[in-house]
Each structure stands twice: as structure tokens, then as C-alpha cells.
C-alpha positions as YAML, in Angstrom:
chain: A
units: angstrom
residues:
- id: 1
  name: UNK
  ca: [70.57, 37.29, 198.11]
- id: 2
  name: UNK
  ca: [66.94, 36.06, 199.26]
- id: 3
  name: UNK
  ca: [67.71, 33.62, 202.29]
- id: 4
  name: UNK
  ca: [65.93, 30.96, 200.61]
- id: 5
  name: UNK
  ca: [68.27, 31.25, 197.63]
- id: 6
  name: UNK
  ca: [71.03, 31.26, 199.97]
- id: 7
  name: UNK
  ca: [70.30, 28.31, 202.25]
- id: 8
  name: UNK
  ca: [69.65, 26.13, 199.08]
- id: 9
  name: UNK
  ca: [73.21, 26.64, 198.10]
- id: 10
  name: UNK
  ca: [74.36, 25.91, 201.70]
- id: 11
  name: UNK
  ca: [72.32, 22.68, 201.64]
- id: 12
  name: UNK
  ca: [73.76, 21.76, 198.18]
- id: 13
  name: UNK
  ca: [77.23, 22.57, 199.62]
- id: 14
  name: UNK
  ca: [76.61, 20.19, 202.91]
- id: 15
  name: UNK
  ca: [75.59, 17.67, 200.60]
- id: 16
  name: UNK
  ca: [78.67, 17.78, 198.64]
- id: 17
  name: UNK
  ca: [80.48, 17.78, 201.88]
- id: 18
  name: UNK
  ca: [79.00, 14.20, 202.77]
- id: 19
  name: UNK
  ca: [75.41, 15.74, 205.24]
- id: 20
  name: UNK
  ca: [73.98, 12.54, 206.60]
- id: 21
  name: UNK
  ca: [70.60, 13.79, 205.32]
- id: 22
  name: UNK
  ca: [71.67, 14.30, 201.66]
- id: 23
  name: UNK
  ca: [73.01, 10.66, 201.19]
- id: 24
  name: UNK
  ca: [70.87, 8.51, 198.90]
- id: 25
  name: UNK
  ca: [69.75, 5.17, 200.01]
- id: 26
  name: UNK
  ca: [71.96, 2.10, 198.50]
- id: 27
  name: UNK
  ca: [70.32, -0.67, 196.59]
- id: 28
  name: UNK
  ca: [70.51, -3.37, 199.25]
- id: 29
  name: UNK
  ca: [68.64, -0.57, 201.48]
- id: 30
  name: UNK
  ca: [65.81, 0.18, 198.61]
- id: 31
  name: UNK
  ca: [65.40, -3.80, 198.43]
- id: 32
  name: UNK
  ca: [64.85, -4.11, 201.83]
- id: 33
  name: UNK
  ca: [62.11, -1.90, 201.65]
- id: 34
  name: UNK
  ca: [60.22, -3.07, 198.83]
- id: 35
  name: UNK
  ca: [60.38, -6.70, 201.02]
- id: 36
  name: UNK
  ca: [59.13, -4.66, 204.33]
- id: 37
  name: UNK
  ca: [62.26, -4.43, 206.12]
- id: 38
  name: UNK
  ca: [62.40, -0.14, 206.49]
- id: 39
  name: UNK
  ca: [62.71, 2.32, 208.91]
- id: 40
  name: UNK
  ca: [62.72, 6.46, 208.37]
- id: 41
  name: UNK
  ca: [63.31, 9.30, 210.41]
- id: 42
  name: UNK
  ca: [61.29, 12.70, 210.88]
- id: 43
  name: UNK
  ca: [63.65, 13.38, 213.90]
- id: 44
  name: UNK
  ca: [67.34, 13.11, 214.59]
- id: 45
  name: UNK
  ca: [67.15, 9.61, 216.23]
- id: 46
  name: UNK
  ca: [63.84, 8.15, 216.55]
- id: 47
  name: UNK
  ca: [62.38, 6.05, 213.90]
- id: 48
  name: UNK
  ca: [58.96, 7.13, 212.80]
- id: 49
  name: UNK
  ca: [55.94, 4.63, 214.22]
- id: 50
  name: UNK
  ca: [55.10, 2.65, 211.34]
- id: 51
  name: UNK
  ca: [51.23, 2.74, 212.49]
- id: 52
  name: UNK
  ca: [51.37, 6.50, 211.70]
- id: 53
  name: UNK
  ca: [51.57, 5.55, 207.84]
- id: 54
  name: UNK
  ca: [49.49, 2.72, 206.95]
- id: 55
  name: UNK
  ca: [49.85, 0.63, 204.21]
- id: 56
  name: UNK
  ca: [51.55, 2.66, 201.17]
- id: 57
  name: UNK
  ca: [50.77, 0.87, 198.36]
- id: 58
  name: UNK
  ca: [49.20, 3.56, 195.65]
- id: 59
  name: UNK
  ca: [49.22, 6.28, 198.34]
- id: 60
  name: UNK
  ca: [50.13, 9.70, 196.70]
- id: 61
  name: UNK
  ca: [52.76, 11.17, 199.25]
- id: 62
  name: UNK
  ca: [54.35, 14.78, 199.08]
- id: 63
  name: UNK
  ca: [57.97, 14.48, 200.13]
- id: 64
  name: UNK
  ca: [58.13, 18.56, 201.23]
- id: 65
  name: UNK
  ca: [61.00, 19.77, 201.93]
- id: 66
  name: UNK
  ca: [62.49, 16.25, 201.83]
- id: 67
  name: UNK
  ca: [65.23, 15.48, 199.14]
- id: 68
  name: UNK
  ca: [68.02, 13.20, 199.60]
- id: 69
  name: UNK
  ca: [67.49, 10.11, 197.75]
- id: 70
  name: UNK
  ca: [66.29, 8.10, 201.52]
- id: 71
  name: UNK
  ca: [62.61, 8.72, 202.25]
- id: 72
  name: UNK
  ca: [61.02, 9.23, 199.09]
- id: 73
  name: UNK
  ca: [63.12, 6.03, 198.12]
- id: 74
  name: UNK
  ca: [61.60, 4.22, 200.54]
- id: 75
  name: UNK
  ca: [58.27, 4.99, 200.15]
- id: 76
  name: UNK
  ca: [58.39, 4.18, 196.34]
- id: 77
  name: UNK
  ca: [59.98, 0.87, 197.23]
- id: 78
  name: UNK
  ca: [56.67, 0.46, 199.16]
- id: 79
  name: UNK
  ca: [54.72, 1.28, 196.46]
- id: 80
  name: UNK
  ca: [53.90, 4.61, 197.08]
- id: 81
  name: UNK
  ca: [53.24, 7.18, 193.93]
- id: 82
  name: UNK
  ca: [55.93, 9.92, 195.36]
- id: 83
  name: UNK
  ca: [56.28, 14.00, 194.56]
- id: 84
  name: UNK
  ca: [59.34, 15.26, 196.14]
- id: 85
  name: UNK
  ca: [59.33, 19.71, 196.68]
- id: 86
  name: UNK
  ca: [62.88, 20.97, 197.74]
- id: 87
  name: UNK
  ca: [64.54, 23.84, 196.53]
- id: 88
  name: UNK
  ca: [68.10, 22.29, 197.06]
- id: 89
  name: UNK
  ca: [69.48, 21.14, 194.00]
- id: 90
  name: UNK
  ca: [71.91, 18.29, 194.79]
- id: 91
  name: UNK
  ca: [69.02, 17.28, 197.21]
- id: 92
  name: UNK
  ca: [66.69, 16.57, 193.98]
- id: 93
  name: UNK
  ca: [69.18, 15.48, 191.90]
- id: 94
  name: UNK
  ca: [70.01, 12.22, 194.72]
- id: 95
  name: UNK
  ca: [66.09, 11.46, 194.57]
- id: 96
  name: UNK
  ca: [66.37, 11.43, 190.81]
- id: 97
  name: UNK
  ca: [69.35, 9.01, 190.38]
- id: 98
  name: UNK
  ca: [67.80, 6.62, 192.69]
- id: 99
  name: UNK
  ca: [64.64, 6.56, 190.67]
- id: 100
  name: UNK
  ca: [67.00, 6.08, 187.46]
- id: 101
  name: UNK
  ca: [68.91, 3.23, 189.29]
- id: 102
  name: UNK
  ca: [65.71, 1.40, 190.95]
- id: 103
  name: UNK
  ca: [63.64, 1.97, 187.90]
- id: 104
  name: UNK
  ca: [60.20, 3.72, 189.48]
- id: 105
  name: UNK
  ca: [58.85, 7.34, 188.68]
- id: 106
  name: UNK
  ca: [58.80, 10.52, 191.22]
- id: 107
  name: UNK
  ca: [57.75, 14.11, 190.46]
- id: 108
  name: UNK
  ca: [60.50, 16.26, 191.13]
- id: 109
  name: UNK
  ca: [59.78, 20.43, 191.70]
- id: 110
  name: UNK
  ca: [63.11, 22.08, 192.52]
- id: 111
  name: UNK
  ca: [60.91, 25.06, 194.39]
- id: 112
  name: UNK
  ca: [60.98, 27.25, 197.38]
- id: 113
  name: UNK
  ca: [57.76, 25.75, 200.31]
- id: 114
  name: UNK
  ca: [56.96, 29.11, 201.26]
- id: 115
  name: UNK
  ca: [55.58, 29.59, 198.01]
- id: 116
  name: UNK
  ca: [52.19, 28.33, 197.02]
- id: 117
  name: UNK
  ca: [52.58, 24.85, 196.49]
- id: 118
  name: UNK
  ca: [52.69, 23.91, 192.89]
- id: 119
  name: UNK
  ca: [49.57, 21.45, 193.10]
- id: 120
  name: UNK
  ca: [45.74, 21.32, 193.04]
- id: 121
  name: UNK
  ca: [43.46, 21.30, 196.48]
- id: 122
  name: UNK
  ca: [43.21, 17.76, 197.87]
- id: 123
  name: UNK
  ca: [45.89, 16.07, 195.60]
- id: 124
  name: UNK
  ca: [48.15, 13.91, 198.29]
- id: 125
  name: UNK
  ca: [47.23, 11.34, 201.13]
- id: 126
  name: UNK
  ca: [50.19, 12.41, 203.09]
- id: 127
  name: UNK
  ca: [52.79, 14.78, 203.37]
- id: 128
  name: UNK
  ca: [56.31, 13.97, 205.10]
- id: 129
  name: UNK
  ca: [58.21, 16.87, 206.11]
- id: 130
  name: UNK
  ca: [61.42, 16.33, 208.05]
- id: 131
  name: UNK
  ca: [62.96, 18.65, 209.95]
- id: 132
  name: UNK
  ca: [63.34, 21.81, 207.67]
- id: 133
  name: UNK
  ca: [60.73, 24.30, 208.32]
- id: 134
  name: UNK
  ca: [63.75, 25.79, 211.30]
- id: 135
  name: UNK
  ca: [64.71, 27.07, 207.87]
- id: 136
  name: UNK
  ca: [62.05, 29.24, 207.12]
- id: 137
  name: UNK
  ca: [61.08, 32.31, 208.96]
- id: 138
  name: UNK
  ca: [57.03, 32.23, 208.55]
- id: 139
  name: UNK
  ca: [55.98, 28.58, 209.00]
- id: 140
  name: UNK
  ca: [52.19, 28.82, 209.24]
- id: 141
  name: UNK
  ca: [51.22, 29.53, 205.77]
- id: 142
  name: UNK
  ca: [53.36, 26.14, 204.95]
- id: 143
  name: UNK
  ca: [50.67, 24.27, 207.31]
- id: 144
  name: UNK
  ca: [47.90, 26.30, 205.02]
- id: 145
  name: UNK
  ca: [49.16, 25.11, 202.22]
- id: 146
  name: UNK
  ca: [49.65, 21.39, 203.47]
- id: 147
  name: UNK
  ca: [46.10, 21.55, 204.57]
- id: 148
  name: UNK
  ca: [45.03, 22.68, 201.16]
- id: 149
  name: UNK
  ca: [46.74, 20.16, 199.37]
- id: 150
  name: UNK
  ca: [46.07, 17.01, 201.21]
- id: 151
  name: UNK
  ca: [42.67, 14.89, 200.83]
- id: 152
  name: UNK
  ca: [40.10, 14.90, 203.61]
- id: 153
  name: UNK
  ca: [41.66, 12.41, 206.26]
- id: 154
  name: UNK
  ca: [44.91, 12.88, 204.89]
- id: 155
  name: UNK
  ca: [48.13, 12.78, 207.13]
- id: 156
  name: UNK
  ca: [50.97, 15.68, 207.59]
- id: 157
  name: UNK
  ca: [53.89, 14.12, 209.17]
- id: 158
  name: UNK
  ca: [56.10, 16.58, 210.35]
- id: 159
  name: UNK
  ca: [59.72, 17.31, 211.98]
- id: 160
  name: UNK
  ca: [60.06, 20.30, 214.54]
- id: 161
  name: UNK
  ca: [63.03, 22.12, 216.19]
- id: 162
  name: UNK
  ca: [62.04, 23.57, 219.28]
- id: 163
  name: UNK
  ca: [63.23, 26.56, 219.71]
- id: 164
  name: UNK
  ca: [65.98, 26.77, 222.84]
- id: 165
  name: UNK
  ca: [68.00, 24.61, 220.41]
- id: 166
  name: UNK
  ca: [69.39, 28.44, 219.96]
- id: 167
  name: UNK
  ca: [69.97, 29.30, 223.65]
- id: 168
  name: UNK
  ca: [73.18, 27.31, 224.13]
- id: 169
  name: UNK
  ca: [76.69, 26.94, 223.60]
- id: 170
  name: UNK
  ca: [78.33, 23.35, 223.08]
- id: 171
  name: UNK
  ca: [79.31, 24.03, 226.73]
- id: 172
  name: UNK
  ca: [75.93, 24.52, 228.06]
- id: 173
  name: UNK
  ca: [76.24, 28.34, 227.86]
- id: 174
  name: UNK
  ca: [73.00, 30.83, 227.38]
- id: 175
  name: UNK
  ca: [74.74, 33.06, 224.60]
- id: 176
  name: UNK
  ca: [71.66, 33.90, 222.47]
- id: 177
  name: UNK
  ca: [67.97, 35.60, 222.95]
- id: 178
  name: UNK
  ca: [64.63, 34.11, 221.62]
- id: 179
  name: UNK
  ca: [63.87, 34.20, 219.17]
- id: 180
  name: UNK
  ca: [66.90, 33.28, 216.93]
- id: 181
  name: UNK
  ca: [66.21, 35.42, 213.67]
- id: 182
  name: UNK
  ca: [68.95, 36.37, 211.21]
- id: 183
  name: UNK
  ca: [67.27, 38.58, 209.26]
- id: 184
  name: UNK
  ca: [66.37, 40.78, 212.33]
- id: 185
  name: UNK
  ca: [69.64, 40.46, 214.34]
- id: 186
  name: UNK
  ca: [73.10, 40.79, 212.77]
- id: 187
  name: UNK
  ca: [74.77, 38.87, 215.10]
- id: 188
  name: UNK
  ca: [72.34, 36.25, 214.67]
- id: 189
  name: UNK
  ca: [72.86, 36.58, 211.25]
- id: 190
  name: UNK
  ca: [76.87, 36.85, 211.25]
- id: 191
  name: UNK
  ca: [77.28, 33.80, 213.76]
- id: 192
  name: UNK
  ca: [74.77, 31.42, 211.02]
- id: 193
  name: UNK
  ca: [77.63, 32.58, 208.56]
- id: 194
  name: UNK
  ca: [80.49, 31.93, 210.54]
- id: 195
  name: UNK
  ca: [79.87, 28.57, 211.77]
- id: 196
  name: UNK
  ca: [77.87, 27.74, 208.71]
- id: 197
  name: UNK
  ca: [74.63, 26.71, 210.19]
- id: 198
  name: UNK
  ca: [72.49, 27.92, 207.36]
- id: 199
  name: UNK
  ca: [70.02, 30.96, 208.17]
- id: 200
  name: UNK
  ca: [67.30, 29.10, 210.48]
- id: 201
  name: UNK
  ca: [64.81, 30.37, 213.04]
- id: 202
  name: UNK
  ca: [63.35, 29.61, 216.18]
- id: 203
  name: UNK
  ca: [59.52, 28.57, 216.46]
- id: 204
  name: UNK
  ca: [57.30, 28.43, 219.17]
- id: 205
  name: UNK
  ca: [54.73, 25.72, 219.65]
- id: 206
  name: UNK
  ca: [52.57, 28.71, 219.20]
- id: 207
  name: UNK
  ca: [53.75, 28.41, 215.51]
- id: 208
  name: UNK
  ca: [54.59, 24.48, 215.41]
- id: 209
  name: UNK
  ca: [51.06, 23.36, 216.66]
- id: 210
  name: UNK
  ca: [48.91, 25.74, 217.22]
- id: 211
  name: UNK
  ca: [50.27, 26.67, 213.49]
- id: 212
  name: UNK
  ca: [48.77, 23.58, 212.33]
- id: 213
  name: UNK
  ca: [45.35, 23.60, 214.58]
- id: 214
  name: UNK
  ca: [44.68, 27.04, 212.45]
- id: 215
  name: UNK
  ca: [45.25, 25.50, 209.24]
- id: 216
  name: UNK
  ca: [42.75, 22.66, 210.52]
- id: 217
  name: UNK
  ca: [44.69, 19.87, 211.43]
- id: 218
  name: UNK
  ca: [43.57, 17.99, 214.18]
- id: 219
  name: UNK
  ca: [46.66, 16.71, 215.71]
- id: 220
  name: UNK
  ca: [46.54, 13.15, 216.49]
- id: 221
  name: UNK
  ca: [49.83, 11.98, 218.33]
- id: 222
  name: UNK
  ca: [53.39, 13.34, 218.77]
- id: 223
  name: UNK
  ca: [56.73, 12.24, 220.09]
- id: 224
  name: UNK
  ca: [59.78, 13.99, 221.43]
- id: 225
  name: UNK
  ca: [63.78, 13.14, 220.65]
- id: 226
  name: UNK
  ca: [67.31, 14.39, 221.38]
- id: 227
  name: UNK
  ca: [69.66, 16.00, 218.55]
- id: 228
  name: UNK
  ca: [71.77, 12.54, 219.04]
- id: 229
  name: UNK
  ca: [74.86, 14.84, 220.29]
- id: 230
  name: UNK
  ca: [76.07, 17.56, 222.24]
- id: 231
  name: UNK
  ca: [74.76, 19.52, 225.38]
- id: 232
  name: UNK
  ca: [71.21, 19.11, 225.59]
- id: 233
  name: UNK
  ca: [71.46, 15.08, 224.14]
- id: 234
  name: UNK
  ca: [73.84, 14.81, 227.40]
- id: 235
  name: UNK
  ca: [71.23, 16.24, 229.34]
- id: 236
  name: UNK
  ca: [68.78, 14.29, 227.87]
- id: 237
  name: UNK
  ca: [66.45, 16.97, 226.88]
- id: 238
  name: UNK
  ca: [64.47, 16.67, 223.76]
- id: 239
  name: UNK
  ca: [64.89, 19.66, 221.72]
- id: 240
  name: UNK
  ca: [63.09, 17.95, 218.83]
- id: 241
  name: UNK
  ca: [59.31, 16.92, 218.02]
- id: 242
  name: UNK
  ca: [57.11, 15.10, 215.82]
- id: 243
  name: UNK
  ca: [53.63, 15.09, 215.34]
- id: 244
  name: UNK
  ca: [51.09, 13.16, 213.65]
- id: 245
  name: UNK
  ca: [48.55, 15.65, 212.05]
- id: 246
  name: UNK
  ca: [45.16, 14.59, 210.02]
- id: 247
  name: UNK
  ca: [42.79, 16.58, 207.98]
- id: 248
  name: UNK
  ca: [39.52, 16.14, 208.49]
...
């Protein structure tokens, strides 16, 4: 089976299995939103700055990679005109029923983000893209096609796994070599299985940012955060990122 194919029915079984990124926003949530009370995450902990958005209202926003029934939510609750891409089914389907049950309108395209994006050149003011691109082995033609399909001062906000999030054991044990790649090491490959981590990679900043400065982006501002748990959060090292990244 294609990986892709095969972590979208992983996601759709972690979403089933109660994921705390696959949960659709409640209606007390969406109406604190649409009254300015709302918060959303790129990152395991941190809230995103609220200056790195703007105001929403009207703003076409790709949610890439970024199903769940929460962000997208929010941002139509803002006013926001909202396409969601994610190849995970159950994903869409939450983003969806929340439209149903709130009553507003979002583009849904059940579809794979390392193909080329569905959409014209310069069709979104900004792009938010949690944490997913770990998932995908070649991440710079997904900043290509960001750049593409953004407008001229448009905004990619994006979520980034650093990449010794694969060195170590919950005990603080080096058991793995960089990079992490399942489809190039078996027992990279077998352990994903086994503890049913989905097939993801490891990405350099290389790839993370200087990915994005070849596209064009200029990046504007960035923050670090913890995973929230285990070895590294108890040694308060920030094996996440986000970054703030503008076309101009």
C-alpha cells in the first residue's frame, strides 16, 4: 500500500480511537469564537499569537493538512471563507458535521498534499498547517505549492517536528539514527507498525526553513514548544516549531 494511503487509515483509526486532534469543537466552543473568545494550536501546547492572523473576517484560509472539526471551525466562526485538504477521512467528515450543525459553508477535498494542490495560483490569504508534514517524506514541494497558491503577502502558518523527536526512548535512550525513514529502513519501518506511530519522517531545518526560503517565503517570526509529555518535555527541550511565513 502507498504510505499515504496507509497513514490516512491510521489517522482515521486514531480518530475513532478518541486522538485529541480529531475531536470536533462543541457548540459552546464554536460560539465562543464567533464572540472573540478563541485560541488554536499549530504546536502541541502553545497557543498560536493571535497578531500572526489578523482580522479574519472574509479571509480565504486553506486548512492543509488540517481536519478535525477545531481549527477550520474556528476560523469560520470568525468569519473566515474556509477550504479544508486532508486525505483522512473521519478527519473531513468531523469538519463537515460541524459545518452542518453551526450552519456555515467549507470546501472539503479528501486528497493527498504531496500532490499538486487542487486550486488556482494566488487563491488563499493564508494557509494553516499543523503539525503533519512529519508525515510526509519530501516536504519542500508542499512549501512550492503553498507558495503558489497563496496571494502576494499572504501568510503560511505552519507546525514542525524537529527531527531528534526520533533519537529517544521514553527513558531518554538514543535507540535510532537520523534520519528516521521507514521506507528506507525496515526497522524504522517495523517499529512505526508496532507501536502504531503512523509512517513519519525526520526533517531538517534544512528542509523545514530553508524549505520554505526556496519556495520564497520570507519567514517572519517563529516560536519553539515541548511535546507536552515524556522525556524531552521533562527536559524541557523543544522538539517542536512554528513559524510565521509571508509571500511577498
Amino acid at each position: 500500500m502507498n504510505y499515504q494511503k496507509q497513514n490516512s487509515k491510521i489517522i482515521d483509526a486514531w480518530c475513532k480511537d478518541g486522538w485529541k486532534w480529531g475531536q470536533m469543537i462543541d457548540h459552546e466552543t464554536f460560539m465562543r469564537a464567533s464572540k472573540g473568545d478563541w485560541e488554536v494550536y499549530l504546536t502541541p501546547t502553545k497557543f498560536v499569537p493571535k497578531a500572526w492572523f489578523g482580522d479574519l473576517k472574509d479571509k480565504k484560509i486553506l486548512g492543509l493538512a488540517s481536519g478535525g472539526g477545531q481549527q477550520m471551525a474556528i476560523f469560520s466562526a470568525l468569519g473566515a471563507k474556509c477550504t479544508l485538504l486532508d486525505y483522512s477521512r473521519e478527519q473531513c467528515d468531523s469538519d463537515r458535521l460541524v459545518a452542518e450543525r453551526e450552519g456555515y459553508t467549507i470546501e472539503v477535498y479528501e486528497e493527498d498534499m504531496t500532490k499538486p494542490f487542487p486550486f488556482g495560483d494566488n487563491s488563499f490569504d493564508l494557509i494553516f498547517h499543523p503539525i503533519s508534514n512529519c508525515y510526509v517524506k519530501e516536504v519542500v514541494p508542499i512549501f512550492k505549492e503553498c507558495y503558489r497558491v497563496l496571494k502576494k503577502g499572504g501568510v503560511l502558518l505552519g507546525g514542525y517536528d524537529q527531527a531528534f523527536n526520533y533519537l529517544f526512548d521514553d527513558d531518554g535512550h538514543i535507540i535510532y539514527d537520523l534520519p528516521f525513514d521507514p521506507l528506507s529502513n525496515q526497522r524504522h519501518y517495523e517499529d512505526s507498525l508496532k507501536n502504531d506511530w503512523g509512517i513519519a519522517f525526520s526533517h531538517t531545518l534544512e528542509e523545514n526553513i530553508g524549505g520554505q526560503l526556496k519556495a520564497g517565503f520570507r519567514i517572519s517570526d517563529l516560536y519553539e514548544d515541548t511535546s507536552g509529555e515524556g522525556f524531552l518535555h521533562d527536559h524541557h527541550v523543544a522538539s517542536f516549531m512554528a513559524i510565521k511565513s509571508i509571500k511577498e
